[in-house]
C-alpha positions, 0 to 999 in steps of 0.5 A: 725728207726721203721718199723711199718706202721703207722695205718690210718682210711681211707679206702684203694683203694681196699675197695673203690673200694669194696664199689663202686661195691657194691652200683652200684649192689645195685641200679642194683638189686633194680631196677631189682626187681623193674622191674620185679615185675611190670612186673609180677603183671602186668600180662605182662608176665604169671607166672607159678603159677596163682595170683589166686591160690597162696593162695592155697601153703602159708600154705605149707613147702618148701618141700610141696610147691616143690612137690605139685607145681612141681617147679624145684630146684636148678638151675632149676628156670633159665629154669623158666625166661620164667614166670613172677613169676621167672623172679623176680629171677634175681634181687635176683640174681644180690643181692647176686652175687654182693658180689663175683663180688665185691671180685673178683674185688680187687684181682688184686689189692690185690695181687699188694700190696702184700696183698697175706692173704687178697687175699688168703681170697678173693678167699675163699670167692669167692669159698665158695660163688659159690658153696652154690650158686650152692646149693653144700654147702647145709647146712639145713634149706631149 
């Protein structure tokens, strides 16, 4: 007898389970999104920097645009959620964090099935992810 697994095409428990957090993310930070634009375009809740004046900072770097605008960095934004131009934050947040909910979700069943490589992967995924997140892994461009 042969020991080798049979090979499918279908996806396995883990990564429908995978999918389904990442559509429902998904759909939780379009929403976000969609709410927390109408909620600053709406003027509902003030922004730090006036509709008006936005044409003043487009032609600045993210640098100029920092300093100029004195906008916190890093982390910062989340003493912001009181102004409608950060609260737009969240949804963007929710977007990028769903990846590392999504991973951390099939660990259990990763390490059930002892999958321990793709497990042992998944936590990588999920450290390296937290910390460029945290801005740690600061690796140019901004």
């Amino acid at each position: 007898m042969s020991d080798h697994k049979t090979l499918s095409t279908e996806a396995g428990p883990e990564q429908l389970r995978y999918a389904k957090i990442l559509s429902v993310g998904m759909y939780i930070g379009l929403l976000l999104l969609l709410i927390t634009f109408a909620v600053y375009a709406l003027g509902i809740v003030k922004p730090y920097i006036p509709i008006g004046e936005l044409h003043t900072h487009w032609g600045h770097n993210v640098h100029e645009y920092v300093e100029k605008a004195h906008v916190p960095v890093g982390l910062g934004w989340l003493n912001m959620l009181g102004y409608g131009d950060f609260l737009n934050f969240v949804g963007i947040v929710t977007l990028a964090g769903v990846t590392i909910i999504c991973y951390l979700s099939i660990l259990p069943q990763l390490w059930r099935n002892n999958d321990r490589i793709y497990a042992v992967l998944a936590v990588i995924e999920v450290v390296i992810l937290c910390l460029a997140a945290s801005g740690i892994l600061a690796v140019g461009g901004h």
